[in-house]
VMD Tcl script that draws the C-alpha trace (Angstrom):
set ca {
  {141.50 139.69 185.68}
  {138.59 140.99 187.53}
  {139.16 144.79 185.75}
  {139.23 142.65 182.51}
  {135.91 140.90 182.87}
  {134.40 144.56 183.82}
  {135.34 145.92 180.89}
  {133.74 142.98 178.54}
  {130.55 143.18 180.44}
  {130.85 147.02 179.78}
  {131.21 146.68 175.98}
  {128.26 143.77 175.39}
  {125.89 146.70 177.64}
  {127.02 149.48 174.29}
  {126.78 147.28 172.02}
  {123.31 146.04 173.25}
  {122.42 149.36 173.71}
  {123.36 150.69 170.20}
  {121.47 147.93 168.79}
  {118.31 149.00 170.38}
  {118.20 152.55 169.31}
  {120.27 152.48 166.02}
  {117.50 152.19 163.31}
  {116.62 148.98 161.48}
  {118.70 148.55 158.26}
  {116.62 148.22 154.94}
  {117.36 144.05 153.73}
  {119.46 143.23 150.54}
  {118.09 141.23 148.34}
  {120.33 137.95 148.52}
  {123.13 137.61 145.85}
  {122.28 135.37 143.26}
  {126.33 134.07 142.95}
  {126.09 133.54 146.73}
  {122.50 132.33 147.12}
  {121.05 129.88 145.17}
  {117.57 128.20 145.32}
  {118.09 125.11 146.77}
  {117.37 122.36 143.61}
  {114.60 120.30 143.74}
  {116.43 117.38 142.33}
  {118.99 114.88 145.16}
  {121.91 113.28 143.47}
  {119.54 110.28 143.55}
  {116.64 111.66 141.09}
  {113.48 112.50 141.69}
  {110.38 110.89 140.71}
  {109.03 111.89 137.27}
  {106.00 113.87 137.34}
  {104.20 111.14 135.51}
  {104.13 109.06 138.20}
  {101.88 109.82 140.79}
  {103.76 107.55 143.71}
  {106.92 105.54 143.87}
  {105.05 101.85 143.73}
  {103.41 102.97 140.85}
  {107.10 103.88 139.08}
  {108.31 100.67 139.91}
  {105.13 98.75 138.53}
  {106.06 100.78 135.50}
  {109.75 99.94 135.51}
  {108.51 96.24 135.87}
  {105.90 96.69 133.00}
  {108.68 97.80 130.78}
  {111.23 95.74 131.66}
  {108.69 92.02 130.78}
  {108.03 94.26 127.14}
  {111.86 94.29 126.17}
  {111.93 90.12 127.62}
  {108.66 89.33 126.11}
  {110.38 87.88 122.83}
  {113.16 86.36 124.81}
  {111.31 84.95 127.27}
  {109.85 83.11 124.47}
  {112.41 81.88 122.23}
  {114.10 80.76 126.31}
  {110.82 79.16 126.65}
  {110.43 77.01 123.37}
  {114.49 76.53 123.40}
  {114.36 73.86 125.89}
  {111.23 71.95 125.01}
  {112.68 72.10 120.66}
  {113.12 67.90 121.03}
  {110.00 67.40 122.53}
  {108.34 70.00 120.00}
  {110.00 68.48 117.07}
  {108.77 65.02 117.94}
  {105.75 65.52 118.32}
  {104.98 67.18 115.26}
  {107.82 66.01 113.05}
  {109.72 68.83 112.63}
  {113.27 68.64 110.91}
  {115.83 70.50 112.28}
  {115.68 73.75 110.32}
  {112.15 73.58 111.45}
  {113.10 73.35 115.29}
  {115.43 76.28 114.84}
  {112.90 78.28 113.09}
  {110.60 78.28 116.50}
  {112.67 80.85 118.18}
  {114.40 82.42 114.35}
  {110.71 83.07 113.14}
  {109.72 85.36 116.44}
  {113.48 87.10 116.63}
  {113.33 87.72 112.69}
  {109.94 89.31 113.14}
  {110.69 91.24 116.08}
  {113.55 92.94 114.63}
  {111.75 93.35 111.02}
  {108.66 95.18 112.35}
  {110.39 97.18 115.21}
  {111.52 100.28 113.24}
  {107.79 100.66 111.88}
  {106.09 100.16 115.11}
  {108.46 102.13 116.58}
  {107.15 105.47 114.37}
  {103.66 103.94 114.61}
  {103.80 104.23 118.28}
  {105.35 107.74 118.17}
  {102.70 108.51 115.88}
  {99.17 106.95 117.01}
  {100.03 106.64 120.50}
  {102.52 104.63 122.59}
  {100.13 103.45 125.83}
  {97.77 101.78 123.39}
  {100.17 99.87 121.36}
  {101.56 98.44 124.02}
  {98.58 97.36 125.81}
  {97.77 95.61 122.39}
  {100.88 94.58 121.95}
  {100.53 92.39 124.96}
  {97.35 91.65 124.61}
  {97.76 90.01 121.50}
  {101.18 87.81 122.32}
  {98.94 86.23 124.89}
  {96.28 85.34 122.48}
  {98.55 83.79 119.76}
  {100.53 82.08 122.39}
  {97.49 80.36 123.35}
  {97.44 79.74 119.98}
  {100.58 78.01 119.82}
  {99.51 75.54 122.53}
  {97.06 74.04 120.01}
  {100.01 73.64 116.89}
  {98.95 70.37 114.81}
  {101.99 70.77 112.32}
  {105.48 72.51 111.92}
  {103.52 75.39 109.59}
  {101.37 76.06 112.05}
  {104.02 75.88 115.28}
  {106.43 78.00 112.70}
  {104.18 80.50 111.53}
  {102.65 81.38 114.57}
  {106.06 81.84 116.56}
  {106.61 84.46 113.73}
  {103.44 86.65 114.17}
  {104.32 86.72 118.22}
  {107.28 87.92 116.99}
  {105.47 91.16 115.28}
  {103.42 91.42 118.76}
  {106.51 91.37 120.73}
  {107.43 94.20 118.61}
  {104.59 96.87 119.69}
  {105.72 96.73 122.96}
  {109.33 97.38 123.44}
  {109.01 100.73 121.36}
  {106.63 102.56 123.67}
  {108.31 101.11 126.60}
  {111.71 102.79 125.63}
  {109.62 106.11 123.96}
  {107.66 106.28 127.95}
  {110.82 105.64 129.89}
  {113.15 108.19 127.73}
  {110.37 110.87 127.94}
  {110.07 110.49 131.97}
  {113.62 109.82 133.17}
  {114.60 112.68 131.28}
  {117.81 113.66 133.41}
  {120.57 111.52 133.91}
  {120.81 110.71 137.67}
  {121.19 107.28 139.75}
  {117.77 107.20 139.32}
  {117.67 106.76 135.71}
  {120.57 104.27 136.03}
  {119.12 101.85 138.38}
  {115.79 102.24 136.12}
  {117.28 101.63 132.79}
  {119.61 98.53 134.32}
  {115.87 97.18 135.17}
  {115.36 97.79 131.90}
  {117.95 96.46 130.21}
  {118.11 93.33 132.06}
  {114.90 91.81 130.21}
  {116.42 90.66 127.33}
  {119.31 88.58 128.06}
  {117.58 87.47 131.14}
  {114.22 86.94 129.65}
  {115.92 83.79 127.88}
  {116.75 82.13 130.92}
  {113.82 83.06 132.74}
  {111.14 81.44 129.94}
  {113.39 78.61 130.52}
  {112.25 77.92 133.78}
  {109.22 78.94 133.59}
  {108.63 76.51 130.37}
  {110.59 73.71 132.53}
  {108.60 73.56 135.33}
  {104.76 73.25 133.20}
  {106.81 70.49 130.77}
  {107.37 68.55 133.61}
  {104.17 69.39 135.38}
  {101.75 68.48 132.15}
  {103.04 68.43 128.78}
  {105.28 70.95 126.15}
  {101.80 73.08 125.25}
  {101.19 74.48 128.99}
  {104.61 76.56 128.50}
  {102.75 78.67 125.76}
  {99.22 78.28 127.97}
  {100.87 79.90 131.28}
  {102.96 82.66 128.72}
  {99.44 83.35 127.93}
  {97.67 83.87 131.17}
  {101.04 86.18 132.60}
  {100.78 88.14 129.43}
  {97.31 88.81 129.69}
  {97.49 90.05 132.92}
  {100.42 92.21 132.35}
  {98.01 93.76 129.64}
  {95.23 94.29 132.51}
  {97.54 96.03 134.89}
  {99.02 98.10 131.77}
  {95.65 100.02 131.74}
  {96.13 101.58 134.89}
  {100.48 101.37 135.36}
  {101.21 103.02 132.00}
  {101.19 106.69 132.56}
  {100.31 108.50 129.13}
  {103.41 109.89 127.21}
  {102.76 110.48 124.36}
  {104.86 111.92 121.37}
  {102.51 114.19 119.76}
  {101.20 117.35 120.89}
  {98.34 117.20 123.42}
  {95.37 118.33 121.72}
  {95.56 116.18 118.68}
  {93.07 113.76 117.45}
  {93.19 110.66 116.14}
  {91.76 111.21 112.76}
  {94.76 114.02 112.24}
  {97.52 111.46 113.55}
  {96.22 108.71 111.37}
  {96.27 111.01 108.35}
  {100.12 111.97 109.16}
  {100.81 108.60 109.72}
  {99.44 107.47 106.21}
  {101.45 110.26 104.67}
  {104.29 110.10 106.46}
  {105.11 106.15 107.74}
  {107.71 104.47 105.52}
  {105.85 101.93 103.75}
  {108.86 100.72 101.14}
  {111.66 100.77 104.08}
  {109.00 98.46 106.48}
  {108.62 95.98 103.35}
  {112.31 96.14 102.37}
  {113.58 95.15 105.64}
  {110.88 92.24 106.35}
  {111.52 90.70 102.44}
  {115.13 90.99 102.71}
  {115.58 89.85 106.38}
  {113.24 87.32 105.61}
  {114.52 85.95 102.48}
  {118.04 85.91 103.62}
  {117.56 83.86 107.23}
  {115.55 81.75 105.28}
  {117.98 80.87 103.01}
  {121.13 80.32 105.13}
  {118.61 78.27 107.41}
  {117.64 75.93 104.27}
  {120.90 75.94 102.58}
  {122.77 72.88 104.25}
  {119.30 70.79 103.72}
  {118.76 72.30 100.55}
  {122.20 72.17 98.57}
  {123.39 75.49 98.40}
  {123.53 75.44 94.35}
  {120.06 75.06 94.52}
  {118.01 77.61 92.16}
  {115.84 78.56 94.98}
  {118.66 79.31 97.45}
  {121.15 81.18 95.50}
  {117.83 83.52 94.23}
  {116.96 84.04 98.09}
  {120.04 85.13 99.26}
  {120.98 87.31 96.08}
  {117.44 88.90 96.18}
  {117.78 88.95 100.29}
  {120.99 91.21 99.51}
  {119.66 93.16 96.87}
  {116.76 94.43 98.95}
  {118.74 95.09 102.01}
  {121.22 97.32 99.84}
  {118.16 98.65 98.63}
  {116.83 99.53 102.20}
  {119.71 101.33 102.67}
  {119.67 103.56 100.21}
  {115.93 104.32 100.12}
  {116.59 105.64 103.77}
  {118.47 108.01 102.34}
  {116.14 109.71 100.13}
  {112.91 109.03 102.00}
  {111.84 112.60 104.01}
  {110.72 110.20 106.79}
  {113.17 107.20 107.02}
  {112.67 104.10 109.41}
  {116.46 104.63 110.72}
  {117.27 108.05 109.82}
  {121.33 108.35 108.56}
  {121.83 111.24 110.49}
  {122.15 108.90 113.95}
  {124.98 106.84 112.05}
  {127.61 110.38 112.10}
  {127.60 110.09 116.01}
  {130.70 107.97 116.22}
  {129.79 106.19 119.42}
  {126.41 105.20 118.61}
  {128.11 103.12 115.52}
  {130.68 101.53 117.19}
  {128.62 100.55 120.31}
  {126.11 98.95 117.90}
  {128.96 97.15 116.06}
  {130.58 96.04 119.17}
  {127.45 95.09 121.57}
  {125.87 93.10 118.22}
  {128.26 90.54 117.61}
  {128.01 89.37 121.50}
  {124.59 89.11 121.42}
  {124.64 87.40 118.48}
  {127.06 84.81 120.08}
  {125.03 84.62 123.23}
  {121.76 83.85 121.65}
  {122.73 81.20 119.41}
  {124.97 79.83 122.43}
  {121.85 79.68 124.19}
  {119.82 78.24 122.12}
  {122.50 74.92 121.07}
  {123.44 74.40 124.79}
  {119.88 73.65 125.74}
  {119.59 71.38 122.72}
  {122.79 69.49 123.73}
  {121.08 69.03 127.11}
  {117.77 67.02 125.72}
  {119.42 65.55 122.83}
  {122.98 64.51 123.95}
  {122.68 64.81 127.92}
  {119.03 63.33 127.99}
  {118.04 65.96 130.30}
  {114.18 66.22 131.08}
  {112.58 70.11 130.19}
  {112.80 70.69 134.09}
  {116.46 69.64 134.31}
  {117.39 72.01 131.62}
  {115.80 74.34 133.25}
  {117.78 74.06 136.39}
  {120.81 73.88 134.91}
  {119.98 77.47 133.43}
  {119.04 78.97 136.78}
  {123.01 79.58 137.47}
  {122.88 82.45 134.94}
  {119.34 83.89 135.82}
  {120.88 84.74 139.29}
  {124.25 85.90 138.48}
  {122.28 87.97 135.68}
  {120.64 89.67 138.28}
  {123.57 90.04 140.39}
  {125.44 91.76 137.41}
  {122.43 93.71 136.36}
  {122.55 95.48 139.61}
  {126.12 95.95 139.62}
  {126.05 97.28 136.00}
  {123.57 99.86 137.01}
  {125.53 101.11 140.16}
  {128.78 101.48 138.25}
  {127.81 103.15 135.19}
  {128.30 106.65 136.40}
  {131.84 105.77 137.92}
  {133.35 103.19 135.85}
  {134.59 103.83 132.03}
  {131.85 102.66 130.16}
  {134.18 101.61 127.55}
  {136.29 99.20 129.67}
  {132.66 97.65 130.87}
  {132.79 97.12 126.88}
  {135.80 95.60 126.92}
  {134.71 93.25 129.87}
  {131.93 92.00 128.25}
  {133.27 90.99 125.25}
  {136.20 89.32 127.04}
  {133.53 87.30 128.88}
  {131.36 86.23 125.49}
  {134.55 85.06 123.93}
  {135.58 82.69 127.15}
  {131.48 81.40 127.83}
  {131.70 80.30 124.26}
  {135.32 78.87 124.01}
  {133.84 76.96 127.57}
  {131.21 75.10 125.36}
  {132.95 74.59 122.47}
  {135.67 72.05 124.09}
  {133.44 70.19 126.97}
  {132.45 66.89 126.10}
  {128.93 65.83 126.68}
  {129.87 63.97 130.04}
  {132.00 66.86 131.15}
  {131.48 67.97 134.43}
  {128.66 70.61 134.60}
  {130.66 72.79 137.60}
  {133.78 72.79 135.62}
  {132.43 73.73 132.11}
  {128.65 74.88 131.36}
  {128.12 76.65 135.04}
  {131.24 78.53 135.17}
  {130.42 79.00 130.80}
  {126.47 80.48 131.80}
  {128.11 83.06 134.80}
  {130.42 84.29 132.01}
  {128.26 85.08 129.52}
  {125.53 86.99 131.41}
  {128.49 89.25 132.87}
  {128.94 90.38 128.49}
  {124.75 90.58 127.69}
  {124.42 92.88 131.34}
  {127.21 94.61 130.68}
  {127.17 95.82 127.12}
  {123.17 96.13 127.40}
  {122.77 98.43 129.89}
  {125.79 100.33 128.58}
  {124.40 100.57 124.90}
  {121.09 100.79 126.11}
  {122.16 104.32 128.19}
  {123.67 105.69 125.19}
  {121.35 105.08 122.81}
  {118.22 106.53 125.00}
  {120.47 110.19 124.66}
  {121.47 109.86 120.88}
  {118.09 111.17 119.75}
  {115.76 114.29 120.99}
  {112.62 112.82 123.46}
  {110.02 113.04 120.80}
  {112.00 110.42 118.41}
  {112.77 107.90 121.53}
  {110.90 104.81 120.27}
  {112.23 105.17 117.70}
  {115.07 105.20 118.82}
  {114.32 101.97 120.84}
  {113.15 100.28 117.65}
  {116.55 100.63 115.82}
  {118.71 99.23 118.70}
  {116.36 96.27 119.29}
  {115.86 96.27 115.54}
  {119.62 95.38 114.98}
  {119.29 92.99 118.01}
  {116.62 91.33 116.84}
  {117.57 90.76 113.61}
  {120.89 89.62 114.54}
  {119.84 86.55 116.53}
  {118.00 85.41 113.81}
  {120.74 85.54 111.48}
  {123.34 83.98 114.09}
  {120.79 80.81 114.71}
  {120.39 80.71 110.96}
  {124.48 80.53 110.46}
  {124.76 77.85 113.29}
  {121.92 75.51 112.00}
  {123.93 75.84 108.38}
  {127.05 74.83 109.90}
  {125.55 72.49 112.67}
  {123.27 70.69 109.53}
  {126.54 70.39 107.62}
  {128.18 68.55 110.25}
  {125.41 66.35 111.26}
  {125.32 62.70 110.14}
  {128.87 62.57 108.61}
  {130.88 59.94 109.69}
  {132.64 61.82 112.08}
  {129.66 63.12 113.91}
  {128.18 59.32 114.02}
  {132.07 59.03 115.79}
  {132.00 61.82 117.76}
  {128.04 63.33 118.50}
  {129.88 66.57 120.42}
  {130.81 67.62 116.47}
  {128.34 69.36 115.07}
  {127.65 71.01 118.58}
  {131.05 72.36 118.74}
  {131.39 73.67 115.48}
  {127.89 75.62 116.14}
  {129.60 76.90 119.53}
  {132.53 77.95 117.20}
  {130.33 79.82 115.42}
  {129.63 81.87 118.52}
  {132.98 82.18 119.17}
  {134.26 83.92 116.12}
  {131.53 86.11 116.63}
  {131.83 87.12 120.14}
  {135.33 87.80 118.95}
  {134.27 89.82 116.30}
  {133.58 92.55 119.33}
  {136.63 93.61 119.10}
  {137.64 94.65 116.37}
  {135.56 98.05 116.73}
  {135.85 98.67 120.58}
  {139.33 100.36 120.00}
  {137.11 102.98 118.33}
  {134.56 103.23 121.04}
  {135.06 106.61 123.03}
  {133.19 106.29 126.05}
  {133.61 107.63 129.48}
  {131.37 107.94 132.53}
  {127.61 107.99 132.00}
  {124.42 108.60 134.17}
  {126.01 111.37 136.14}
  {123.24 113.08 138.43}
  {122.48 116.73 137.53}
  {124.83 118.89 138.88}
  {123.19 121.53 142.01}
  {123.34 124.95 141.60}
  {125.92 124.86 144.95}
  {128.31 123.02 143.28}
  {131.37 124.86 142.41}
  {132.58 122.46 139.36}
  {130.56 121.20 136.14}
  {130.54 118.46 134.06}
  {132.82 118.75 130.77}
  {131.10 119.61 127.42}
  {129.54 116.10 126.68}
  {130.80 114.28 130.06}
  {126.80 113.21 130.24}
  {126.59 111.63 126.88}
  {129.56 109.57 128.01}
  {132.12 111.29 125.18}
  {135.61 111.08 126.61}
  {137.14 114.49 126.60}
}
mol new
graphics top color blue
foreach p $ca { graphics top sphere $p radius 0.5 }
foreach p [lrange $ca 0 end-1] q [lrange $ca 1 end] { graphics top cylinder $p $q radius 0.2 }
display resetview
């Protein structure tokens, strides 16, 4: 042992010795299969460059998440004070519904323009208008004398609601330009303004019913939307669209040449006219002159929208984005939901001041249930994007439209709350989270960065106009139900039916998710260490 251990010393002495006098080798570069930078990005995401600090992100995030609730939060806001409303100024009841139809039908007619506008003259500034001006004609709306003025009014915030979600989508596709957790977690923010917007301006309308009258809802919506304005100065970072270096004289010129002046007026006249008419068909007799020409010319000019999108050089909704398979089938299954959800919405809260004699505030509380589980879900959503099949979230959420809505459609108006509307409003938040933030992350990679507002204003375009349609279909079949002898029997009927409505449509979900082909999505870049990559397409969720 002790010869061994002399021997070991004796060979660390050469080799320490050859080291000192053998001459210093001349350094390889490193290999660049073995060596790689290390990236810049974590699996989380970093920061976009437009941001200058993490609490300024989030303001952002925030910023953009009240745009894409500002017209919910409104039609939530007016749903539960419609009795008090229509007493007041002697509304009928296609006049009560067309509160909350005017602003969706406006939102979703204007979008697809104001999305190129936006793109064109400058997002930041539209949407600091934007809000701007929904807090000055909700202020407006406070001071209503007559159902024109309430009704007309509610449609014009509608256009204002539209300049803002456009840049807000355009900004947020630009910056989170890389699909990590990051962008997940942002866009599930995001996404969670609409269908929680609704219940949201509920409360927020409850409480300043109960505290002073109906016309402090709109006051209050006007002093939070003017400060969100404020604060947009300074928490909307500048991404723009067009080319730095570009004035405004030259971007007004291309926008005069260039903006799609037939397709904007084709889809407001034919929208318009064809709401309008299913809203005032049970009232009006539907052999009347006026509302067989309405929905024939409504029709006509749709058809023609269609077609003059293909021919225009510049379309609103260019037909290219309709050959990506999923895009079209997550449009035609997400839209029937939300259609179902909206109207669902806006009946239930109805049934609580009319039937249930529920005070603004009470309604209001009875909605909370959903605000929280909506955030709950909205959170989940966003974590599970990247590991869950996006499809089967699909399939989730229309499962859990279909059961909210068959929920309403049998309770009885002294049914117990816990057993029917509570577990009915957890339900159908788990389909609007859901399918939102899934659409919502496919949609912001469908088109290149310089088109995203755009392609904002044709998702919420189709959203938008949808809800307006689905409230006018349940007014025409609630109307037609209400004061026949069986309602004066039964005063549930005509609610039902309208909550059957929403049934067939949540249903109507399904039959295109079997062609939905969606896997993961929101994967974070993959590192230049990593020894596997995603499939061709993994990141735009297409299932191999």
């Amino acid at each position: 042992m002790e010869l061994e251990c002399v021997f070991r010393t004796l060979g660390s002495k050469v080799r320490a010795f050859v080291s000192l006098i053998q001459p210093p080798q001349p350094q390889q570069p490193p290999d660049p299969e073995s060596q790689q930078p290390s990236p810049k990005t974590t699996p989380f995401g970093a920061r976009p460059a437009c941001f200058t600090s993490t609490a300024l992100e989030i303001a952002f995030v925030l910023q953009a998440t009240m745009a894409t609730a500002t017209s919910s939060f409104f039609q939530g806001a007016s749903a539960i004070i419609t009795a008090s409303v229509g007493r007041d100024l002697g509304m009928t009841q296609g006049q009560i519904t067309w509160i909350t139809a005017s602003t969706a039908l406006t939102a979703g007619a204007f979008q697809l323009g104001l999305g190129q506008l936006a793109d064109l003259l400058g997002r930041k500034a539209m949407f600091i208008v934007g809000m701007g001006s929904f807090s000055v004609f909700s202020l407006l709306v406070a001071f209503a004398r007559d159902p024109f003025w309430m009704d007309v009014v509610c449609g014009i915030m509608g256009l204002c609601a539209a300049m803002v979600v456009p840049p807000a989508i355009g900004i947020m596709g630009a910056a989170y330009g890389e699909p990590s957790k990051r962008k997940n977690l942002a866009f599930s923010a995001f996404s969670a303004g609409n269908p929680l917007g609704f219940v949201f301006g509920s409360v927020v309308s409850g409480v300043a019913t109960m505290v002073i009258n109906w016309r402090a809802s709109y006051v209050l919506i006007a002093i939070v939307w003017v400060v969100f304005a404020v604060v947009a100065v300074w928490t909307i970072p500048k991404v723009e669209a067009y080319p730095r270096g570009r004035g405004l004289g030259e971007r007004a010129r291309e926008f005069v040449s260039t903006f799609d002046f037939v397709g904007t007026g084709l889809t407001i006249a034919g929208t318009g006219l064809l709401t309008a008419a299913v809203t005032l068909g049970p009232t009006d007799g539907w052999k009347s002159a006026h509302i067989i020409a309405m929905l024939v010319l409504g029709v006509v000019l749709l058809a023609a929208f269609v077609y003059w999108e293909t021919v225009y050089p510049n379309p609103l909704m260019p037909p290219h984005i309709w050959k990506d398979r999923n895009f079209t089938f997550i449009i035609l299954s997400c839209l029937p939901g939300y259609m179902s959800f909206m109207a669902a919405q806006f009946w239930l809260s109805f049934l609580m001041q009319e039937l249930q004699q529920l005070t603004p505030l009470m309604v209001a509380v009875h909605l909370l249930p959903q605000a929280i589980a909506g955030l709950i879900y909205n959170v989940i959503a966003g974590s599970v994007l990247h590991r869950i099949n996006n499809t089967l979230l699909l399939v989730v959420g229309s499962g859990c439209y279909v059961a909210s809505n068959a929920l309403l459609a049998v309770m009885q108006p002294a049914s117990p709350y816990w057993a029917f509307i509570f577990p009915s409003l957890v339900l159908g938040v788990v389909g609007a989270d859901f399918q939102f933030n899934v659409a919502n992350m496919y949609v912001m990679q469908s088109l290149p960065s310089h088109q995203q507002a755009l392609a904002g204003g044709i998702f919420n375009t189709l959203f938008r106009l949808g809800a307006a349609i689905a409230l006018g279909i349940s007014t025409a079949v609630y109307t037609s139900f209400s004061g026949t002898p069986a309602a004066v029997l039964s005063p549930m009927l005509p609610y039902a039916k309208a909550f059957q409505v929403s049934i067939g449509l949540s249903a109507g979900s399904f039959l295109f998710l079997p062609f939905v082909r969606l896997g993961t999505q929101g994967h974070a870049p993959a590192t230049r260490d990593q020894k596997t990559w995603p499939a061709a397409g993994e990141e735009r969720g297409i299932e191999k």
